[in-house]
N, C-alpha and C positions, 0 to 999 in steps of 0.2 A: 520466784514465782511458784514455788513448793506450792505456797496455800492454795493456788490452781488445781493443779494433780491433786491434792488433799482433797478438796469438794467433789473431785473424780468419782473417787473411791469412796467415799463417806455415804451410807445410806440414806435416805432422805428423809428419814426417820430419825434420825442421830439428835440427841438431844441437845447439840452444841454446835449443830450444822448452821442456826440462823449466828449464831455467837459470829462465827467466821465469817460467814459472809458480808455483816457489819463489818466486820475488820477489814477486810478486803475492801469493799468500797470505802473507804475509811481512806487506805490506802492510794485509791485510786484518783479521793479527790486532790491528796497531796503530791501527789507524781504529778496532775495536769500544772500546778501551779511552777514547775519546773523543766518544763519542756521548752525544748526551741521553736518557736512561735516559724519560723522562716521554714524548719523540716518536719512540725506538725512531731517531732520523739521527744 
């Protein structure tokens, strides 16, 4: 979860700041697809 702490500190200005956050939610929809359904991780 680096890329987290990364968007921390990233101005919001950053001209690759939307790049990441793509990715990150990117990320996020392929984690749901792999979680245990009974403890919600």
């Amino acid at each position: 979860m680096a890329l987290v702490d990364v968007l921390d500190f990233l101005p919001s200005g950053h001209k690759d700041r939307d790049a990441l956050i793509e990715i990150l939610a990117s990320l996020i929809k392929s984690l749901i697809k792999f979680r245990d359904p009974e403890r919600g991780v």
